[in-house]
C-alpha positions in Angstrom: 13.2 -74.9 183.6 14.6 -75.6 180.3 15.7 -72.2 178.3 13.0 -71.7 175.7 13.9 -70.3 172.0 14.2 -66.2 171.9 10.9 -66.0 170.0 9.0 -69.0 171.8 9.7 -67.1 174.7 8.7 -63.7 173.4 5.8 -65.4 172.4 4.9 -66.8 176.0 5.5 -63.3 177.1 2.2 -61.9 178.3 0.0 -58.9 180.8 -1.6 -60.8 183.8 -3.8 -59.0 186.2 -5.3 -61.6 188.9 -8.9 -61.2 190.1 -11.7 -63.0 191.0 -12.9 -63.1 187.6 -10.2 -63.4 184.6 -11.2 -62.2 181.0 -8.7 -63.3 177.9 -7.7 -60.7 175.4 -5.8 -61.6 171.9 -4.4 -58.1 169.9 -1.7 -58.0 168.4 1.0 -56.2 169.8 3.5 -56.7 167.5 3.3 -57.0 163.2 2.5 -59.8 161.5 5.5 -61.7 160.7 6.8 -60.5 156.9 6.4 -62.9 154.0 9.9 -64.4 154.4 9.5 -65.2 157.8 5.9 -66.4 158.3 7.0 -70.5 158.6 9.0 -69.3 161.9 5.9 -67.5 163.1 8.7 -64.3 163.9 6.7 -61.7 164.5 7.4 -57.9 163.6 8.0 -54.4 164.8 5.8 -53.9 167.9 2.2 -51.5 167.6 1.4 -48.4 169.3 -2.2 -48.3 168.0 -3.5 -52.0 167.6 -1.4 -53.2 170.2 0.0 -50.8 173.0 -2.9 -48.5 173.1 -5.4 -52.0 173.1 -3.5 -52.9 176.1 -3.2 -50.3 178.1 -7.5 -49.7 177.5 -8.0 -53.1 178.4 -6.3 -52.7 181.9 -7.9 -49.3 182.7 -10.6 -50.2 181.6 -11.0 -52.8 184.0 -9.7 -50.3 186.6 -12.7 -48.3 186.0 -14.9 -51.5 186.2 -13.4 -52.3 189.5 -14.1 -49.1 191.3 -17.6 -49.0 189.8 -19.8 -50.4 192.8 -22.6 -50.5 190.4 -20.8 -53.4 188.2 -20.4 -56.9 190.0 -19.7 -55.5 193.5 -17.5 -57.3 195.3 -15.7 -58.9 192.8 -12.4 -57.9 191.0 -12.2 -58.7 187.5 -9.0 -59.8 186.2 -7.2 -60.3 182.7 -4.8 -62.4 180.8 -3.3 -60.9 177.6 -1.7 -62.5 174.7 -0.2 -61.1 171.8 -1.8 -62.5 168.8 1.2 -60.5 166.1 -2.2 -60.4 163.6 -1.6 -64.1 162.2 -3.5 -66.8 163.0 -1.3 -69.3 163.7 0.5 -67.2 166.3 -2.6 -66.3 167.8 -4.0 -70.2 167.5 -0.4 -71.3 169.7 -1.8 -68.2 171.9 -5.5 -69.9 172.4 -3.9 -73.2 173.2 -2.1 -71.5 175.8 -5.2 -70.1 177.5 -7.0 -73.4 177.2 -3.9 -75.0 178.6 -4.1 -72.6 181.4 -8.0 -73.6 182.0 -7.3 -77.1 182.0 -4.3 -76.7 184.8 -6.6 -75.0 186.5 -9.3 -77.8 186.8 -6.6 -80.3 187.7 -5.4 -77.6 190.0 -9.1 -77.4 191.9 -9.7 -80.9 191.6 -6.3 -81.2 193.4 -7.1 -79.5 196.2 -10.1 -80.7 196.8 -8.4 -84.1 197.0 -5.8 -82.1 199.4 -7.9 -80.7 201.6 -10.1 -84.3 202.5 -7.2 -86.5 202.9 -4.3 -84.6 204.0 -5.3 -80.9 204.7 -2.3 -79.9 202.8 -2.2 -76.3 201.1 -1.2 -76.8 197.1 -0.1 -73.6 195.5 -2.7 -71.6 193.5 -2.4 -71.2 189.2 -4.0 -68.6 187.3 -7.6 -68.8 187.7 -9.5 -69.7 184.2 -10.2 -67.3 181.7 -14.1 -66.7 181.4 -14.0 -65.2 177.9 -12.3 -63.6 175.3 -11.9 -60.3 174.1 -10.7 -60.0 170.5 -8.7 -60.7 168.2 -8.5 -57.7 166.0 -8.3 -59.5 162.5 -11.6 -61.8 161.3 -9.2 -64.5 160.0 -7.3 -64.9 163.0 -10.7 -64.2 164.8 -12.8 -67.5 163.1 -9.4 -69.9 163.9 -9.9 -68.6 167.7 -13.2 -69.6 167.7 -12.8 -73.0 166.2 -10.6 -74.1 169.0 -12.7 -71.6 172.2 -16.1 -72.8 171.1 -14.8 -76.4 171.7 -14.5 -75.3 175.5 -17.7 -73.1 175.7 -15.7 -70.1 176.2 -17.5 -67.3 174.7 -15.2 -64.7 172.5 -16.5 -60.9 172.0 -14.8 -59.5 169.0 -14.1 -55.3 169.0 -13.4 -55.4 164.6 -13.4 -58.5 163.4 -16.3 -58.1 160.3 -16.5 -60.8 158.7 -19.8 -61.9 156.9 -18.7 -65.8 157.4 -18.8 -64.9 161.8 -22.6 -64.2 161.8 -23.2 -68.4 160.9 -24.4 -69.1 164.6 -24.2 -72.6 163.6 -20.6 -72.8 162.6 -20.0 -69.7 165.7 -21.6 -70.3 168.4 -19.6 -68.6 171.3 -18.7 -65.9 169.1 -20.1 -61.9 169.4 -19.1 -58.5 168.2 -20.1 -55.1 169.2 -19.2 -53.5 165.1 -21.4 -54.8 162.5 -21.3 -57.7 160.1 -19.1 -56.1 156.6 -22.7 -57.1 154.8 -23.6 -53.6 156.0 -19.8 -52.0 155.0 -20.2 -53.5 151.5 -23.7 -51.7 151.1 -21.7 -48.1 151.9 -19.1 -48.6 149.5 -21.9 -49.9 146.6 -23.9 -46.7 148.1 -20.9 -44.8 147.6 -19.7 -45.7 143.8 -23.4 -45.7 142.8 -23.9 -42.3 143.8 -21.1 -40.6 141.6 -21.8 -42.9 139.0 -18.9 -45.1 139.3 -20.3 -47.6 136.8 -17.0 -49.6 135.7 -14.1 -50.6 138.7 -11.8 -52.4 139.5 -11.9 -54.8 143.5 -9.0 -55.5 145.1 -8.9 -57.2 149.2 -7.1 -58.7 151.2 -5.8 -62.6 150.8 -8.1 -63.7 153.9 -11.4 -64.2 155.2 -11.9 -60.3 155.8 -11.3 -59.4 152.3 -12.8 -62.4 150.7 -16.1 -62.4 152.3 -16.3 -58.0 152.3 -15.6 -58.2 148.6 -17.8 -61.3 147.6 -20.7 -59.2 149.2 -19.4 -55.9 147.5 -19.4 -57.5 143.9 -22.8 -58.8 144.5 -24.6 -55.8 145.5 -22.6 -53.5 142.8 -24.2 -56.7 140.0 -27.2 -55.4 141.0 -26.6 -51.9 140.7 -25.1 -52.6 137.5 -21.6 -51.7 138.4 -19.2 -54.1 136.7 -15.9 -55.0 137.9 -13.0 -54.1 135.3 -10.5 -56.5 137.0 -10.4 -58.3 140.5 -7.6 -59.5 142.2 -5.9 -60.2 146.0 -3.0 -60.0 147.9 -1.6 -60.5 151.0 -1.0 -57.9 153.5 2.7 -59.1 153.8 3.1 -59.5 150.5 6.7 -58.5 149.1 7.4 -55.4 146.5 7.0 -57.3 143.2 3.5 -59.1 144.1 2.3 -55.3 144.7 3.7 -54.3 141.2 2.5 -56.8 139.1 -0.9 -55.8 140.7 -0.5 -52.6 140.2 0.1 -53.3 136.3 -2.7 -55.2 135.7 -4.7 -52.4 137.7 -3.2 -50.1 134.5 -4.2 -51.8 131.7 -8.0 -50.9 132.2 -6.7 -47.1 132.1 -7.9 -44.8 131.5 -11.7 -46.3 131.8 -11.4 -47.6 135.3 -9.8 -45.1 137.7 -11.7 -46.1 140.7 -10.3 -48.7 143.0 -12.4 -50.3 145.3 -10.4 -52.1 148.2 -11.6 -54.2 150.8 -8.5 -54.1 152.5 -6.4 -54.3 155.6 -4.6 -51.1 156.5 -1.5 -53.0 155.3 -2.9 -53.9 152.2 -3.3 -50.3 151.4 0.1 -48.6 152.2 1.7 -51.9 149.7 -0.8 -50.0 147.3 0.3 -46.6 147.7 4.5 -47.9 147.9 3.8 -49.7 144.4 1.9 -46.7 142.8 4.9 -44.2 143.7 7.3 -47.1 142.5 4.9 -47.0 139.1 4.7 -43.6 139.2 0.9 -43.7 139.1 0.2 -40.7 141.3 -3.2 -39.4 140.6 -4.6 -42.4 138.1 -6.4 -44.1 141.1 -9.0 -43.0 143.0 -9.2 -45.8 146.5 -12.7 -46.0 148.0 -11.0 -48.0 151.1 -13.4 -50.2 153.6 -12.7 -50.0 157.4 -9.4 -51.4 157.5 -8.1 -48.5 156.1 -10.3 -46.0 158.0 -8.5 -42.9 159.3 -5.4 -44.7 160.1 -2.1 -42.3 159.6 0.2 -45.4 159.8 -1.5 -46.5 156.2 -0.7 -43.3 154.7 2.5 -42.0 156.2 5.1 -41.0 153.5 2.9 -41.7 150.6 0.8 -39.1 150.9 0.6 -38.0 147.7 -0.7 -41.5 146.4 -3.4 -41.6 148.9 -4.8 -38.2 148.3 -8.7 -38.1 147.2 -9.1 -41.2 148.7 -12.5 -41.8 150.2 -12.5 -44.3 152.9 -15.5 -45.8 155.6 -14.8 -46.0 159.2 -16.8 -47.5 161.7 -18.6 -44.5 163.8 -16.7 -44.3 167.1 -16.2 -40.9 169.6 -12.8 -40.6 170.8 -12.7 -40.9 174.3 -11.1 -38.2 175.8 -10.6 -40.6 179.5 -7.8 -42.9 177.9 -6.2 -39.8 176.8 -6.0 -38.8 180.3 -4.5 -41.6 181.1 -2.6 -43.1 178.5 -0.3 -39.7 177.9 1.1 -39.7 181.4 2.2 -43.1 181.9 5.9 -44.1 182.2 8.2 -47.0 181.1 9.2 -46.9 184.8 6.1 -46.8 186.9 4.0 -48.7 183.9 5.4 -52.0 185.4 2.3 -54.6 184.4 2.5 -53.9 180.8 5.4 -56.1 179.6 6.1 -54.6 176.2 5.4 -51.1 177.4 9.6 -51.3 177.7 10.0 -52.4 173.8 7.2 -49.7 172.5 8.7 -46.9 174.3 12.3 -47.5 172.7 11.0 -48.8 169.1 8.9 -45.3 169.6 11.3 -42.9 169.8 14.7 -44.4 168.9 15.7 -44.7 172.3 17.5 -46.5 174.9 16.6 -47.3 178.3 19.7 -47.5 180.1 19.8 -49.9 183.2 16.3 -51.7 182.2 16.0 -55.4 181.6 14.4 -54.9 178.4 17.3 -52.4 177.4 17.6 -52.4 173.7 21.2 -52.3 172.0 19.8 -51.0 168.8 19.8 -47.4 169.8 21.8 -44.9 171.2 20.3 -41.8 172.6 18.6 -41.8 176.0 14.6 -41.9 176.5 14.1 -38.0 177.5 10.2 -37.6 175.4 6.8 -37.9 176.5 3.5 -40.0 174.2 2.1 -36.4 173.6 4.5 -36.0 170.9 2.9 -37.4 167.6 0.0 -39.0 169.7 -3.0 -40.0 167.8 -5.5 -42.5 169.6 -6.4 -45.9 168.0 -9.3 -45.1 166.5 -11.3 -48.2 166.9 -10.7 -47.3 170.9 -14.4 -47.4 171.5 -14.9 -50.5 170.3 -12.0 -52.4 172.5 -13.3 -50.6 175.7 -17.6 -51.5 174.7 -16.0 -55.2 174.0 -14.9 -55.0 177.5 -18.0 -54.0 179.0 -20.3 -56.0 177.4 -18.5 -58.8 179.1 -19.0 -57.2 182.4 -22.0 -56.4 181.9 -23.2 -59.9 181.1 -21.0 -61.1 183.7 -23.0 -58.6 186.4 -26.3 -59.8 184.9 -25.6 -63.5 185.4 -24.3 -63.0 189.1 -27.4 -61.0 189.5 -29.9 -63.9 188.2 -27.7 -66.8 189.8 -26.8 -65.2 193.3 -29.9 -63.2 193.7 -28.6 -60.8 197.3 -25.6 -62.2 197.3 -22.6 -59.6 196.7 -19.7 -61.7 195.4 -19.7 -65.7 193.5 -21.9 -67.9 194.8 -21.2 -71.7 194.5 -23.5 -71.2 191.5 -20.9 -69.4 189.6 -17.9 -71.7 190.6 -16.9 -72.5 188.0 -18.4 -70.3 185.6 -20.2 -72.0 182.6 -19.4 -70.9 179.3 -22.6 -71.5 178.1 -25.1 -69.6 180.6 -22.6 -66.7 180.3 -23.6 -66.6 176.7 -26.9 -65.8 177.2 -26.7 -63.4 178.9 -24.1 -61.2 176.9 -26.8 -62.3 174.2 -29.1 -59.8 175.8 -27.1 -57.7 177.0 -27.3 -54.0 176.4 -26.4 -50.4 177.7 -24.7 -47.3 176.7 -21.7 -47.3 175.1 -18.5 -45.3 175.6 -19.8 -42.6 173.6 -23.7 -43.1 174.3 -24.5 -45.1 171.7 -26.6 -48.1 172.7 -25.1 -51.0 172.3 -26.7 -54.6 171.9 -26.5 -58.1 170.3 -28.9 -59.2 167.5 -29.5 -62.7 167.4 -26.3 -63.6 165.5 -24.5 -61.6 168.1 -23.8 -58.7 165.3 -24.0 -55.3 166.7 -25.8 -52.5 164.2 -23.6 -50.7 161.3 -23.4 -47.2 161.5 -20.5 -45.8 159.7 -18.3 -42.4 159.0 -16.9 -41.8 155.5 -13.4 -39.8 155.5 -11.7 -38.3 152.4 -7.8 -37.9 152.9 -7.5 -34.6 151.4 -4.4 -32.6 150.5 -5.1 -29.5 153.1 -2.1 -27.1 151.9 1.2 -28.1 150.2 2.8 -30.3 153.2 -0.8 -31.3 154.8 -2.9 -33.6 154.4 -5.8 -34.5 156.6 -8.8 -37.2 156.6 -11.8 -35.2 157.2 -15.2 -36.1 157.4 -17.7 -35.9 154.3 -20.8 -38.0 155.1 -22.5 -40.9 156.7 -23.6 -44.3 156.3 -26.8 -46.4 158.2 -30.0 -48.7 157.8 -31.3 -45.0 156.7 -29.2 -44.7 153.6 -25.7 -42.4 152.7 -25.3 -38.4 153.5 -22.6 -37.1 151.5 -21.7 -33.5 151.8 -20.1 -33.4 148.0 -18.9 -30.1 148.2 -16.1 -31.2 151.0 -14.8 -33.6 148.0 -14.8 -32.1 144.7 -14.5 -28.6 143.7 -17.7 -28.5 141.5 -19.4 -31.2 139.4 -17.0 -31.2 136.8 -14.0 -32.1 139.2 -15.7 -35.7 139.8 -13.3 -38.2 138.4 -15.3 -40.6 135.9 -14.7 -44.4 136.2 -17.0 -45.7 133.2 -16.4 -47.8 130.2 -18.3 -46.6 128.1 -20.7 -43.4 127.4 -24.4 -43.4 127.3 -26.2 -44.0 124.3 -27.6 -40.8 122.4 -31.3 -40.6 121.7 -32.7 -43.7 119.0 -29.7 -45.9 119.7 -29.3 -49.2 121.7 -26.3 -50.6 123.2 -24.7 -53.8 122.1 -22.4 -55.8 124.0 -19.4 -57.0 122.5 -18.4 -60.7 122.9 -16.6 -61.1 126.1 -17.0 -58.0 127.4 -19.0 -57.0 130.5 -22.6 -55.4 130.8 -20.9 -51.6 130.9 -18.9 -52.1 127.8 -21.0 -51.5 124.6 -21.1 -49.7 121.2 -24.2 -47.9 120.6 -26.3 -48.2 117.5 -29.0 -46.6 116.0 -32.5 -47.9 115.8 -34.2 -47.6 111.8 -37.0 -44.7 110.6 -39.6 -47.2 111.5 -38.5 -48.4 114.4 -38.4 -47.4 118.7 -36.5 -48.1 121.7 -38.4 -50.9 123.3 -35.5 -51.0 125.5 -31.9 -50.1 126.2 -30.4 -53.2 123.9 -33.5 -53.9 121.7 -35.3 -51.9 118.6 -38.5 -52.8 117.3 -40.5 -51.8 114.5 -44.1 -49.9 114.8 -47.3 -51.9 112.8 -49.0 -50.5 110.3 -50.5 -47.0 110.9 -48.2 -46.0 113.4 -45.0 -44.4 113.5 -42.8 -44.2 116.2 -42.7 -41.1 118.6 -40.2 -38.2 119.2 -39.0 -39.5 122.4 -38.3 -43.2 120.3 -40.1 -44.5 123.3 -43.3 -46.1 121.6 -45.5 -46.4 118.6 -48.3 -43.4 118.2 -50.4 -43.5 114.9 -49.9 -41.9 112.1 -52.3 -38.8 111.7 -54.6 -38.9 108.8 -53.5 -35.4 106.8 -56.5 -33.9 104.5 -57.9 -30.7 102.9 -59.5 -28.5 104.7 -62.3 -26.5 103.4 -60.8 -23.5 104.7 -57.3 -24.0 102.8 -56.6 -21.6 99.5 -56.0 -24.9 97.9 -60.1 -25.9 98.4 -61.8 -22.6 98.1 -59.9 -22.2 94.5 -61.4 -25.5 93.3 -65.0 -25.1 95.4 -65.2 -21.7 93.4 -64.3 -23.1 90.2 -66.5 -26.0 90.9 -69.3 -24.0 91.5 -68.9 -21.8 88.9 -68.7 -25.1 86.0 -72.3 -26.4 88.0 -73.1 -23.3 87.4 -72.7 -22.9 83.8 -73.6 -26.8 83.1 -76.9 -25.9 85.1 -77.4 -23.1 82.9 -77.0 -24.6 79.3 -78.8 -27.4 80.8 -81.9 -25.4 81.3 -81.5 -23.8 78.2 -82.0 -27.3 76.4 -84.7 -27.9 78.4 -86.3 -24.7 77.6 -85.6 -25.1 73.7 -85.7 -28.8 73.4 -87.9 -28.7 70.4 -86.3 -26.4 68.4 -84.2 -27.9 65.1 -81.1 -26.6 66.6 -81.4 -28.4 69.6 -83.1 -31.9 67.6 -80.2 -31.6 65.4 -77.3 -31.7 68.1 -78.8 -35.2 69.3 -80.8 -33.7 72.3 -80.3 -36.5 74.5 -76.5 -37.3 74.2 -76.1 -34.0 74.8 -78.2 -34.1 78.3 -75.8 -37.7 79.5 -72.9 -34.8 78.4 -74.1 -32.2 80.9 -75.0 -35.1 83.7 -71.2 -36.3 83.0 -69.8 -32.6 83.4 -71.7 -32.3 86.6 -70.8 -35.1 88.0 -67.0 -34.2 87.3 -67.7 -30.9 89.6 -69.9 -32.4 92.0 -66.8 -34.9 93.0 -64.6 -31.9 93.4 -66.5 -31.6 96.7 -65.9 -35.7 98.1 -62.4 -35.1 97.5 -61.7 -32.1 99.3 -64.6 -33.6 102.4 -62.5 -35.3 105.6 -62.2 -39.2 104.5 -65.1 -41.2 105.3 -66.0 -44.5 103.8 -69.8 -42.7 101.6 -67.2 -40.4 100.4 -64.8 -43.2 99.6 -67.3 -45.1 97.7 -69.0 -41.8 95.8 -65.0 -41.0 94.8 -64.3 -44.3 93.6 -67.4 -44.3 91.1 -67.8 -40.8 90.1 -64.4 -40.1 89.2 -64.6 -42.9 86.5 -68.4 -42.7 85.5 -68.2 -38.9 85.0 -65.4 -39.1 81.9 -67.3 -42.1 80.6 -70.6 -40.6 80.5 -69.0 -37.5 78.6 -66.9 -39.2 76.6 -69.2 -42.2 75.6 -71.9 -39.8 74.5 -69.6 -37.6 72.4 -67.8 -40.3 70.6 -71.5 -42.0 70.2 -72.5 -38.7 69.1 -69.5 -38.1 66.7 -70.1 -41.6 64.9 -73.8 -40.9 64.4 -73.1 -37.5 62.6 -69.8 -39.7 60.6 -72.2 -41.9 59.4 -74.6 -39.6 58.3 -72.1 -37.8 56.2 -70.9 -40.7 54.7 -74.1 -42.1 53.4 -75.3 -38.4 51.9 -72.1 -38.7 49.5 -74.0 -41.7 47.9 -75.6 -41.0 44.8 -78.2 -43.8 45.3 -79.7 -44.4 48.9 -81.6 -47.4 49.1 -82.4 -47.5 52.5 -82.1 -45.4 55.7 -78.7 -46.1 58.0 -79.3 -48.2 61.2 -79.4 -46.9 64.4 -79.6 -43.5 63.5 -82.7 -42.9 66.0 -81.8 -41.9 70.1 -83.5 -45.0 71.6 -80.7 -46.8 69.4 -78.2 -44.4 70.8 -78.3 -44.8 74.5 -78.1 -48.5 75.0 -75.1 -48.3 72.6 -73.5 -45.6 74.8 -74.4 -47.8 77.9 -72.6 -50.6 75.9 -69.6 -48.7 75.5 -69.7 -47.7 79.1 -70.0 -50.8 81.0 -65.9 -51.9 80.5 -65.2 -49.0 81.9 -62.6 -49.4 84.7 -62.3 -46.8 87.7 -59.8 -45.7 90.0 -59.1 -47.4 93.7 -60.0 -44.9 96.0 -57.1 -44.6 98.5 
């Protein structure tokens, strides 16, 4: 066989458990390769979390499965693991190499068929064909995967790939999940920033279809909350140091407004963050409201914990389960002989050599001496890898059920297995999952969202711990405040600009976003008809002491109770009164020469002007009505004319006669001397008169 290249080989390296049944699995073992390095697919330092841990739960699982006589008795299920280093043209060559395997394997059957009629021969046996495919880890890699396995009706059950884009049963057919879609992850972290008020942020993700697809969703729900985004951006997870500064500087320039940072992000992603803030020296500027890439993960946060601290993060609801534990902690780089880079993890884990081993790495020179329970913390999307798994038996056990009713072991009806029957029935597949929680398939093979949210909190000077703070489902957030912040006062603000004070709108200025604005105050007249718009009341109204509305004006008048009133009803009184009184005395002495003499009957339109002067005293101070109105309008003029008219009338009459008696000679008697001449003349003088408007 000719000698492969060192990383081609390592590549080809992978776990293979034969059984009668074999089930693919792509995680990713080792790093993605770093930024320098990607074009020669070289893949990076190996995992103990995402890659060692996966492995080993995928074979014990399937352990477990094997001795359970309730789950496809009689048959052994088997696996073929692949290291996809979480990059999808790594894990693409990896796919090939499973369909490669599938198609070798037809030939192979077809072959021996042929064998076995002509010659009887006996042709050696290859791997049997995977059935399915658990993983990968990352939704990028994940949708290439299920470009090329869909092809071959292989059907692919994903343990946290999120993606939105996966759900598209026409573009994915084969393709299933048992975490929710991030539609449901974006909601929590809206949820989130909307409930301390967040209203002005800045959106960072990951370069890839995980980021890309979590943050288009996160940036339309927040437009609809009215949460604007300060600044967006994206990187790649293997991006180098100064791609993560420059970041980092545009991040600063919307300081000190937008301190909230909301990251749809790979775990990756995250600890570039937290490198470039302590490089920045931006320790305590940011607050990260990380999505489930982040999660509870120390690996993100390890040595820069001091950046991370007060970050709140979302992690998808898992229990740990304590049977992995069990078995995980006690196993040995000499007895653990089917896990191929079990060798490679246990020196790269503790700076060690295994001395006399095949995969003895140079690098190091103590011996191996420690044990996994020292710094052990368990992958915690565990539940997930192990529920993938089962779903797949379970569907598998529910087809051999409904194809080989009786029949313990495959039937010809399940040789060779279709791809596409074995989809329907992990379709409706569902039972109780690791932890008891129930797990099932919607019909775009989503599984429901129910989320934890973490805080990574500084517990004393050295410590620092996530811990949990609330909750996330269909049902709505729970957040236990208290566990976070200190008091009300201790919540960082992230807004751009203050709320408007009472009788002022907010105007935008050009080019900036919805949450920027300068308030200004609305006129006297005017009210709040909304939060960017004044308007002025109509006539009569005025607006109200909320600014909310119009209200009209109330009509102020005297009341006949004021001081103001009684003064001028007494005096009023008192003048009808006294006009009554000289009134009746005229009447009573109307023929007497004192009362001829005083021109008797300009002196009565006198007294009927004086009382008509008093008697409107009493339609001024009575609550407005349109007789009063009228009765104001013409009594307040007619009552000075009257008086006035008849004393200047009776003024000339008496000017007249005291002009003609300083004649010697009077030929004849003056003209219009008598009262019947008087009175039409005072009418005559009275009719320009003009009156007051009544208001």
């Amino acid at each position: 066989m000719r000698n492969l290249p060192a990383q081609a080989s390592e590549r080809r390296v992978l776990a293979h458990i034969p059984g009668d049944i074999n089930i693919g699995a792509l995680f990713s073992v080792h790093h993605q390769p770093p930024a320098d390095k990607v074009h020669e697919r070289k893949c990076g330092a190996v995992r103990e979390q995402y890659g060692i841990q996966r492995v080993e739960a995928m074979m014990h699982t399937l352990d477990r499965i094997n001795a359970d006589p309730h789950i496809l008795p009689n048959i052994t299920l088997g696996c073929e693991i692949r290291d996809s280093c979480w990059h999808s043209a790594v894990a693409l060559e990896q796919s090939i190499e499973f369909i490669r395997d599938t198609l070798v394997s037809a030939e192979e059957e077809e072959g021996m068929s042929k064998c076995s009629t002509e010659g009887g021969g006996t042709p050696m046996k290859g791997k049997k064909p995977i059935v399915g495919l658990i993983g990968p880890g990352s939704s990028s890699v994940a949708i290439q995967v299920q470009n090329l396995l869909q092809l071959f009706n292989i059907p692919q059950i994903a343990y946290s790939a999120t993606s939105m884009d996966l759900s598209d049963k026409s573009l994915y057919k084969y393709f299933m999940r048992v975490v929710p879609s991030d539609a449901q992850q974006a909601r929590a972290m809206v949820d989130i920033v909307k409930k301390y008020n967040w209203t002005y942020v800045s959106a960072i993700h990951t370069e890839g279809n995980y980021g890309e697809s979590g943050m288009e969703a996160f940036k339309d729900m927040a437009a609809k909350e009215g949460i604007c985004i300060a600044h967006s951006d994206k990187i790649y997870s293997n991006a180098g140091e100064q791609s993560f500064d420059r970041l980092l500087d545009k991040l600063r320039i919307h300081l000190p407004k937008a301190r909230v940072v909301a990251c749809f992000c790979e775990g990756m992603t995250v600890r570039g963050i937290l490198m470039a803030m302590r490089r920045r020296r931006l320790v305590g500027e940011f607050l990260l409201v990380g999505s489930d890439g982040w999660a509870d993960r120390y690996d993100v946060t390890d040595g820069f914990q001091r950046e991370a601290a007060g970050g709140i993060t979302i992690k998808l609801q898992s229990a740990y389960v304590t049977w992995f534990d069990d078995y995980y902690l006690n196993l040995q780089p000499d007895t653990n002989l089917r896990n191929p880079w079990f060798p490679e993890f246990w020196q790269h884990r503790f700076q060690c050599r295994l001395k006399g081993h095949p995969q003895e790495s140079n690098k190091y020179n103590k011996t191996c001496t420690k044990s996994l329970r020292h710094q052990y913390a368990q992958d915690t999307k565990m539940g997930f890898v192990i529920n993938a798994i089962y779903s797949m038996a379970y569907g598998l056990h529910a087809m051999q059920k409904s194809l080989c009713p009786g029949y313990a072991g495959l039937c010809e009806a399940m040789r060779p297995i279709d791809g596409g029957k074995l989809l329907e029935f992990l379709m409706r597949t569902n039972f109780s999952g690791v932890s008891g929680e129930l797990v099932l398939f919607d019909e775009n093979g989503d599984s429901p969202g129910r989320y934890e949210i973490m805080n990574f909190k500084q517990m004393s000077e050295e410590d620092y711990s996530y811990i949990y703070v609330g909750s996330w489902d269909n049902s709505g957030l729970k957040m236990d405040d208290e566990e976070i912040w200190a008091n009300s006062s201790a919540i960082i603000r992230s807004v751009c600009s203050d709320p408007c004070e009472k009788a002022q709108i907010k105007v935008i200025r050009k080019g900036e976003v919805s949450c920027c604005w300068t308030c200004t105050p609305c006129k006297e007249n005017e009210f709040v008809f909304d939060e960017y718009t004044c308007r002025m009341c109509e006539l009569g109204f005025w607006p109200t002491d909320d600014l909310t509305g119009c209200e009209p004006i109330p009509v102020q008048y005297l009341l006949w109770g004021d001081p103001e009133p009684i003064a001028a009803v007494v005096f009023a009184c008192l003048g009808l009164l006294a006009t009554i009184f000289v009134t009746l005395v005229f009447i009573r002495f109307h023929d007497t020469p004192v009362v001829k003499s005083s021109s008797r009957e300009l002196c009565f339109i006198i007294l009927a002007g004086i009382c008509l002067g008093y008697l409107c005293t009493f339609c001024l101070i009575a609550k407005p009505h349109v007789a009063y109105c009228y009765l104001q309008r013409l009594g307040i003029g007619l009552s000075p004319a009257m008086s006035y008219s008849a004393l200047v009338t009776k003024t000339n009459r008496i000017a007249r006669i005291l002009a003609g008696s300083k004649k010697k000679i009077c030929t004849k008697k003056p003209r219009f001397m008598s009262a019947c001449a008087h009175i039409p003349l005072e009418r005559e003088k009275r009719a320009p008169t003009n009156y007051p408007v009544c208001l």
